[in-house]
N, CA, C and O atoms as a GROMACS GRO file, in nm:
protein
  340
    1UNK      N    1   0.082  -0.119   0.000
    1UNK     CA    2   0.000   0.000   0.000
    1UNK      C    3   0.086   0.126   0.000
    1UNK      O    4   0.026   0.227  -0.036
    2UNK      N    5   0.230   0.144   0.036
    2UNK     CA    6   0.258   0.237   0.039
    2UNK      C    7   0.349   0.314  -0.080
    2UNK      O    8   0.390   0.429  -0.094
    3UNK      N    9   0.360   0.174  -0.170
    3UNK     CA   10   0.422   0.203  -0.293
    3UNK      C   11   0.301   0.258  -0.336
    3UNK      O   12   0.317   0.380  -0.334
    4UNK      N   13   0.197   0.233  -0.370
    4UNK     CA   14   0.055   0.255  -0.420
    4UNK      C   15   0.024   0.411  -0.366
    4UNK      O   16  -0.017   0.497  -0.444
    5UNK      N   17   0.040   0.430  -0.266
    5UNK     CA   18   0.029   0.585  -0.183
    5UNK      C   19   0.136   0.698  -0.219
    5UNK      O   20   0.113   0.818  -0.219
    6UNK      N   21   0.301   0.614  -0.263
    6UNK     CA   22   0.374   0.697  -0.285
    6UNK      C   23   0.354   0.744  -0.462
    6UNK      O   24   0.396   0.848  -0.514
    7UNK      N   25   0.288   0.648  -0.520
    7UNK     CA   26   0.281   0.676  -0.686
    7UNK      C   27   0.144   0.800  -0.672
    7UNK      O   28   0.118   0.906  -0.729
    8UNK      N   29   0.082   0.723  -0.569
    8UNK     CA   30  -0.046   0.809  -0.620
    8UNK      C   31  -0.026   1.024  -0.570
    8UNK      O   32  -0.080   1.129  -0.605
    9UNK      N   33   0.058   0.992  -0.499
    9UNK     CA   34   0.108   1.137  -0.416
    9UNK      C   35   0.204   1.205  -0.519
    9UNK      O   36   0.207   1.328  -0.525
   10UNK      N   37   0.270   1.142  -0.586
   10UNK     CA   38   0.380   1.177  -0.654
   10UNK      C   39   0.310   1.208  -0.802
   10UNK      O   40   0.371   1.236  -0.906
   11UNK      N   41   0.206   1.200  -0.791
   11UNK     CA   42   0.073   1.238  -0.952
   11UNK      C   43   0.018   1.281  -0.899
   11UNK      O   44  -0.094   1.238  -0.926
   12UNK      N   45   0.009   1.398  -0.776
   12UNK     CA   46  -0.078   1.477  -0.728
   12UNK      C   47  -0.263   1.384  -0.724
   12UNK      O   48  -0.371   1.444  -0.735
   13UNK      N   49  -0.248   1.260  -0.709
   13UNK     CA   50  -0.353   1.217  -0.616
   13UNK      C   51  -0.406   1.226  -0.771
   13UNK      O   52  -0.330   1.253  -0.863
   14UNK      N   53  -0.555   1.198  -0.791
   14UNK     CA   54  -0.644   1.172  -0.916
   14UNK      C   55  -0.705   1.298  -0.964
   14UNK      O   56  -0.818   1.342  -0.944
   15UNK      N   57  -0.576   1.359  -1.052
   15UNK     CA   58  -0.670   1.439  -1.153
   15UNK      C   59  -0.744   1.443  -1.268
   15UNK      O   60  -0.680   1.380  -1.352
   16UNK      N   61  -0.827   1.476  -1.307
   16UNK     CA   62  -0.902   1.380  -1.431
   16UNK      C   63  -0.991   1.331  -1.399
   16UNK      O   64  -1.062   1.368  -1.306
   17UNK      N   65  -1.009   1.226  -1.474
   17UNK     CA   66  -1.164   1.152  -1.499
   17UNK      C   67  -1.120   1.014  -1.377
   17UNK      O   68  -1.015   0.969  -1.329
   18UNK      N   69  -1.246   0.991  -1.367
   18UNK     CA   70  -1.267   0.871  -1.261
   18UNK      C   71  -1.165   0.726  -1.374
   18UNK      O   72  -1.049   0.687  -1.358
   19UNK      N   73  -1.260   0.684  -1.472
   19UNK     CA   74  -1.185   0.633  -1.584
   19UNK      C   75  -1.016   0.629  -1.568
   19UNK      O   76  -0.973   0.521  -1.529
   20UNK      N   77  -0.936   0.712  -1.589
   20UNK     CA   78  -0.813   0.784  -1.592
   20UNK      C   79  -0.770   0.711  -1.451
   20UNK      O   80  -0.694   0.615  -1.444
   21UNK      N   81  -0.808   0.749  -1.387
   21UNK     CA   82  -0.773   0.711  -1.211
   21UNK      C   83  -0.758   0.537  -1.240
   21UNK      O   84  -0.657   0.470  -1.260
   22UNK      N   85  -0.859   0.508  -1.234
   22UNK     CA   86  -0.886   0.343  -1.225
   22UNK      C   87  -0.731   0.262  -1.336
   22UNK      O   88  -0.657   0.168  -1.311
   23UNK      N   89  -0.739   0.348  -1.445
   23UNK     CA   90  -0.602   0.321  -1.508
   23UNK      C   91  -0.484   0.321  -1.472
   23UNK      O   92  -0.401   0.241  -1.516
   24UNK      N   93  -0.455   0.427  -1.374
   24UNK     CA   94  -0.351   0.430  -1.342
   24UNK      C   95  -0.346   0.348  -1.189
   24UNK      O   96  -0.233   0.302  -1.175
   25UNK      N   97  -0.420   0.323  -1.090
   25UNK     CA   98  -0.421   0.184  -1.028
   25UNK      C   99  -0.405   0.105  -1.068
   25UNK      O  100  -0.321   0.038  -1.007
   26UNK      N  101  -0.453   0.049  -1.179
   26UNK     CA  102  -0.452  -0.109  -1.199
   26UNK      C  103  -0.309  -0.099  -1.298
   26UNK      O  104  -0.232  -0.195  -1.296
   27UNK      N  105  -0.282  -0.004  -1.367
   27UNK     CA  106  -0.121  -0.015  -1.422
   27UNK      C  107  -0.013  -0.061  -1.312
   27UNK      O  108   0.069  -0.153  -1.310
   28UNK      N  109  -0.054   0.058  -1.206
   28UNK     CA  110   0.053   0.036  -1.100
   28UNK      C  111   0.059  -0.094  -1.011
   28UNK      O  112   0.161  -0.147  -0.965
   29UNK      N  113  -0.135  -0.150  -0.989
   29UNK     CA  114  -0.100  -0.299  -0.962
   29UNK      C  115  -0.029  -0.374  -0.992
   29UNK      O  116   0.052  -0.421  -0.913
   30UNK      N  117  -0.038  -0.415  -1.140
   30UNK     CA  118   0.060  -0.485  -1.263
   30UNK      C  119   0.209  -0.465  -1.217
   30UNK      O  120   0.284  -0.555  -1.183
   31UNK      N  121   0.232  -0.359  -1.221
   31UNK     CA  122   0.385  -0.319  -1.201
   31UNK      C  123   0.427  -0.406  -1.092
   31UNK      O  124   0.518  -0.487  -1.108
   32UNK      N  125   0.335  -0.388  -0.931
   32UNK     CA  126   0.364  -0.449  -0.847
   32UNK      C  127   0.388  -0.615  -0.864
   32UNK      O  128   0.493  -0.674  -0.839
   33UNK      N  129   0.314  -0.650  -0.893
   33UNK     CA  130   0.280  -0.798  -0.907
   33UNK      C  131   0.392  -0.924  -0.988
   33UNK      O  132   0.418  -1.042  -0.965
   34UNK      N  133   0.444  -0.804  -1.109
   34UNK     CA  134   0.534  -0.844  -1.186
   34UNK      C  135   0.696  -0.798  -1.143
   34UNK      O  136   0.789  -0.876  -1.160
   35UNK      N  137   0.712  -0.665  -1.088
   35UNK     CA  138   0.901  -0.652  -1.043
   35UNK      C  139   0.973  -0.762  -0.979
   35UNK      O  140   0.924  -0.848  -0.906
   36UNK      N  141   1.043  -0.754  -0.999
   36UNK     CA  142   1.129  -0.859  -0.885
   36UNK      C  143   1.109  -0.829  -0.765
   36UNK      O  144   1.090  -0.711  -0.736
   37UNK      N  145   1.110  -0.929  -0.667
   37UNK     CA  146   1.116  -0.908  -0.533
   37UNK      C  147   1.272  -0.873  -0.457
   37UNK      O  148   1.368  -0.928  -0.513
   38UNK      N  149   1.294  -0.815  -0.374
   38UNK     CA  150   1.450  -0.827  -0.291
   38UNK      C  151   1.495  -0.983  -0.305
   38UNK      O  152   1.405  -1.064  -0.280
   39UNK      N  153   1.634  -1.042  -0.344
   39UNK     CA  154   1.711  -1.132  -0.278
   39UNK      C  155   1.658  -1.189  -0.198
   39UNK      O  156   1.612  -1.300  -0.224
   40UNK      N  157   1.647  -1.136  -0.077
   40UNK     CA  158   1.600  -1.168   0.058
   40UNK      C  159   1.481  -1.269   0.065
   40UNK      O  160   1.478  -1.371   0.134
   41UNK      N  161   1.348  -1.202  -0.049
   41UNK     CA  162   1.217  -1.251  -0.071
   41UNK      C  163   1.203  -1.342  -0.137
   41UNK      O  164   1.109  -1.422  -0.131
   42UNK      N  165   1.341  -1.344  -0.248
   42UNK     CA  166   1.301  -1.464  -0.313
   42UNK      C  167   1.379  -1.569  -0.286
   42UNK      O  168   1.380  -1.664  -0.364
   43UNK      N  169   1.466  -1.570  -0.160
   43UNK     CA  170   1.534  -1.699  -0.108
   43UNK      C  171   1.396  -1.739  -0.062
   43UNK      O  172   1.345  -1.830  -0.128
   44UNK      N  173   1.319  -1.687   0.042
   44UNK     CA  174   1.200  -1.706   0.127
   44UNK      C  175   1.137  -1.752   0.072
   44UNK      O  176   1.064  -1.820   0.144
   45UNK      N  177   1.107  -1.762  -0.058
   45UNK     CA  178   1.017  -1.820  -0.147
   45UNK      C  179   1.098  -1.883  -0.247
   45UNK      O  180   1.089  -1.864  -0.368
   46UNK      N  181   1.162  -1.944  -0.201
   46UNK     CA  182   1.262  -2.075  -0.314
   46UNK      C  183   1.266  -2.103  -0.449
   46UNK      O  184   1.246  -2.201  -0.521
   47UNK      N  185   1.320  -1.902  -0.470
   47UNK     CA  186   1.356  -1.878  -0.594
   47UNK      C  187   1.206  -1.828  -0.721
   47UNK      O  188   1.193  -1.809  -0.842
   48UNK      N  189   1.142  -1.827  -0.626
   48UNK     CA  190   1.024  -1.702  -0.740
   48UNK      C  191   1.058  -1.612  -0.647
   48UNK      O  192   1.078  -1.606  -0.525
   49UNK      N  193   1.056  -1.501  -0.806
   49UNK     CA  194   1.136  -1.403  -0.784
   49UNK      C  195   0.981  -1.301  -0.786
   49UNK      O  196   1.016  -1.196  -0.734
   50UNK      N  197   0.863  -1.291  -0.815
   50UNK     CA  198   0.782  -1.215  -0.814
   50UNK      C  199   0.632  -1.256  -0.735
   50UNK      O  200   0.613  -1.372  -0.699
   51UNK      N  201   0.541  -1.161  -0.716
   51UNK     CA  202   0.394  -1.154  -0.597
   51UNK      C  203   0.358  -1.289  -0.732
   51UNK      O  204   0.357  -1.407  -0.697
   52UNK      N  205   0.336  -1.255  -0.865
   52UNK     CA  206   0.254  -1.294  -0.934
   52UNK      C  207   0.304  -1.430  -1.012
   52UNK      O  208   0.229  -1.477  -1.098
   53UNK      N  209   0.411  -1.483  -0.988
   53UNK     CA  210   0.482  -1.632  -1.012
   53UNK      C  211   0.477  -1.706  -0.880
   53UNK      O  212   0.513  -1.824  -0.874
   54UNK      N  213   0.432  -1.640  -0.776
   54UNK     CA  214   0.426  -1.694  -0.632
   54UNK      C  215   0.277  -1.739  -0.675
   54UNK      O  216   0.271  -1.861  -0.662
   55UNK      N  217   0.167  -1.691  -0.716
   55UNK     CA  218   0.011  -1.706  -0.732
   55UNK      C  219   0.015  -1.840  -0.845
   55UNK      O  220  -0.056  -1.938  -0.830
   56UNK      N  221   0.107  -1.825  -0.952
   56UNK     CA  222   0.074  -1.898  -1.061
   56UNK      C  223   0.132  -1.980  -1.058
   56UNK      O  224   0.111  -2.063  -1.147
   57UNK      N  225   0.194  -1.998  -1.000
   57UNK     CA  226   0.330  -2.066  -0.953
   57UNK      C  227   0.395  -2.135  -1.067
   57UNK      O  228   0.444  -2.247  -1.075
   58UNK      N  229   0.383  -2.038  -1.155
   58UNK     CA  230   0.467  -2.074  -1.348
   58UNK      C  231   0.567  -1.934  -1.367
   58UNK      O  232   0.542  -1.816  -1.341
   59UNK      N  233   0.668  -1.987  -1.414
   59UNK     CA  234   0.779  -1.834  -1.462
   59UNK      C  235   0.744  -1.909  -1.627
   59UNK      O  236   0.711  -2.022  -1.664
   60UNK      N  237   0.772  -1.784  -1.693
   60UNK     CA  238   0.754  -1.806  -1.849
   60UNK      C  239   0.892  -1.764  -1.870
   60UNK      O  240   0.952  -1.866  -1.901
   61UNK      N  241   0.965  -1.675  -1.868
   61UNK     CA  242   1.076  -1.657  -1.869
   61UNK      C  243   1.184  -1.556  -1.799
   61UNK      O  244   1.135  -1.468  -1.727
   62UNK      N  245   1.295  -1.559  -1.810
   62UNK     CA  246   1.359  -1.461  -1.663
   62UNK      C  247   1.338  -1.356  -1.676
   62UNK      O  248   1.365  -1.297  -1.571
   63UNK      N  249   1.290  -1.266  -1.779
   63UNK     CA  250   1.285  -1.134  -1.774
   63UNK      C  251   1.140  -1.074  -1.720
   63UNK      O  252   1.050  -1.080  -1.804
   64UNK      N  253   1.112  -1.027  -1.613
   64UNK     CA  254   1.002  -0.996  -1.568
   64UNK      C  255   0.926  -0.950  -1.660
   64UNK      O  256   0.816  -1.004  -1.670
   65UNK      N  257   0.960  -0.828  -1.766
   65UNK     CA  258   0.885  -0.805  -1.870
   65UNK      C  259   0.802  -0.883  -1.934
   65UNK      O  260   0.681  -0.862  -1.942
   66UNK      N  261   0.895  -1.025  -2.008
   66UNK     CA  262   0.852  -1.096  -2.103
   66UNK      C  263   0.726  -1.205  -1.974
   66UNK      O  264   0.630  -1.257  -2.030
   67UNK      N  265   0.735  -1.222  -1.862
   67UNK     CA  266   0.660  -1.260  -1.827
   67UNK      C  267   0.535  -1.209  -1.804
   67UNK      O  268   0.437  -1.284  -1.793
   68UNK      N  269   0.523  -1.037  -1.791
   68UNK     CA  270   0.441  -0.940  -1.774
   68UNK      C  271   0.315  -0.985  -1.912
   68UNK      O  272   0.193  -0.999  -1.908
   69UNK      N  273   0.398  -0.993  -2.003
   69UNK     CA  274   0.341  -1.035  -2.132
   69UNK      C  275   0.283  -1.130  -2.199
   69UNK      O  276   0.190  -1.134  -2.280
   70UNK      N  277   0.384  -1.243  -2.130
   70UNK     CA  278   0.325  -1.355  -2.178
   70UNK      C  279   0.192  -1.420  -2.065
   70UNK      O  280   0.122  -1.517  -2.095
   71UNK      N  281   0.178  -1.339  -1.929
   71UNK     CA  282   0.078  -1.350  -1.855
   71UNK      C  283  -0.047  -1.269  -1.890
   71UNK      O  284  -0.167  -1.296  -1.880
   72UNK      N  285   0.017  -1.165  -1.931
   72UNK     CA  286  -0.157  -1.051  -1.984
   72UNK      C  287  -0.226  -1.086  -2.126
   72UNK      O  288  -0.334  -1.049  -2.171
   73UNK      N  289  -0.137  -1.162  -2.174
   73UNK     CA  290  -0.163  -1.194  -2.345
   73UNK      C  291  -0.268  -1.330  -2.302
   73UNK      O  292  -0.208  -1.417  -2.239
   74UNK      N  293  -0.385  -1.353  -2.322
   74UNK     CA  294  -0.434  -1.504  -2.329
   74UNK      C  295  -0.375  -1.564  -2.445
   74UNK      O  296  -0.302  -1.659  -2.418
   75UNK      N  297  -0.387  -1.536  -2.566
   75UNK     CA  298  -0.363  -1.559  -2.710
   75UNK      C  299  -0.455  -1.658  -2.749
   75UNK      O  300  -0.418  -1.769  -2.789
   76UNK      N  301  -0.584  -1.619  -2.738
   76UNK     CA  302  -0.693  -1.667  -2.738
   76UNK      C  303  -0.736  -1.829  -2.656
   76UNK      O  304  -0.822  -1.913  -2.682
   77UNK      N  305  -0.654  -1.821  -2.573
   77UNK     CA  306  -0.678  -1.951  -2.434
   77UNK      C  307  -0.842  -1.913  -2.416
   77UNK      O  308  -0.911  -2.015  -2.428
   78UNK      N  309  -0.905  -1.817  -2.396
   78UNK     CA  310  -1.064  -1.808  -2.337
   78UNK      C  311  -1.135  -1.784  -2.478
   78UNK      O  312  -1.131  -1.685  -2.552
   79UNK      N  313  -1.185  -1.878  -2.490
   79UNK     CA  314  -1.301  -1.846  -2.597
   79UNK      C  315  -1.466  -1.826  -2.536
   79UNK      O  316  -1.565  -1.784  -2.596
   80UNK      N  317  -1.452  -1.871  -2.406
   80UNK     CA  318  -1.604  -1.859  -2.401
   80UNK      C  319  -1.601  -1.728  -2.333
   80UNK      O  320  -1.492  -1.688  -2.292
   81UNK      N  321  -1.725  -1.645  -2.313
   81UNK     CA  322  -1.753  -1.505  -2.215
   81UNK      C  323  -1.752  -1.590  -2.135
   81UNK      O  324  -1.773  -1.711  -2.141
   82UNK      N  325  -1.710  -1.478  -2.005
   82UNK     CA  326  -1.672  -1.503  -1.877
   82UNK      C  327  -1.834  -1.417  -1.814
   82UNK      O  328  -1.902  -1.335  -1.876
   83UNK      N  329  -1.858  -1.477  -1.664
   83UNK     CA  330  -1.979  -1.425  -1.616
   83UNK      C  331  -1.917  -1.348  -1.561
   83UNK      O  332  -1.805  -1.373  -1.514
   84UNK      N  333  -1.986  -1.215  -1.553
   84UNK     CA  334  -1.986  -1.095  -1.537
   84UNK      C  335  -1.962  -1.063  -1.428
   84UNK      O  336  -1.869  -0.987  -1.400
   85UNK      N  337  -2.074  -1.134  -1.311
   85UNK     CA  338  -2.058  -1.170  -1.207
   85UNK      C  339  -1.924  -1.219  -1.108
   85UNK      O  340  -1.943  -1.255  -0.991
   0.00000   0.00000   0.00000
């Protein structure tokens, strides 16, 4: 939360559209989810190195980027609509 508090302070808090706002949260989620963790975190966790390879518990490849990518991309894996709900 406080990385999340320091981005959002450092953009003077939500100017703009509600829309706009919600974008730039969920960008900055992403960011979180995907960086590397400290050394420290990822001995503790026996070598995943990120929040979001800890959940999936799959690395696609070492560069956090290319995993950023190859996790947001389905490449058409879902064909059916999802409930809304």
């Amino acid at each position: 939360m406080r990385f999340l508090d320091r981005a959002c302070f450092n953009a003077h808090y939500f100017h703009g559209t509600l829309a706009s706002a919600e974008l730039r949260v969920r960008a900055l989620a992403l960011l979180w989810n995907f960086c590397p963790s400290s050394p420290m975190t990822v001995r503790k966790h026996h070598g995943q190195a990120c929040p979001a390879e800890r959940l999936n518990g799959k690395r696609y490849a070492d560069n956090w980027l290319e995993n950023l990518l190859a996790s947001g991309s389905m490449n058409g894996l879902r064909r059916y609509q999802q409930n809304p709900l």
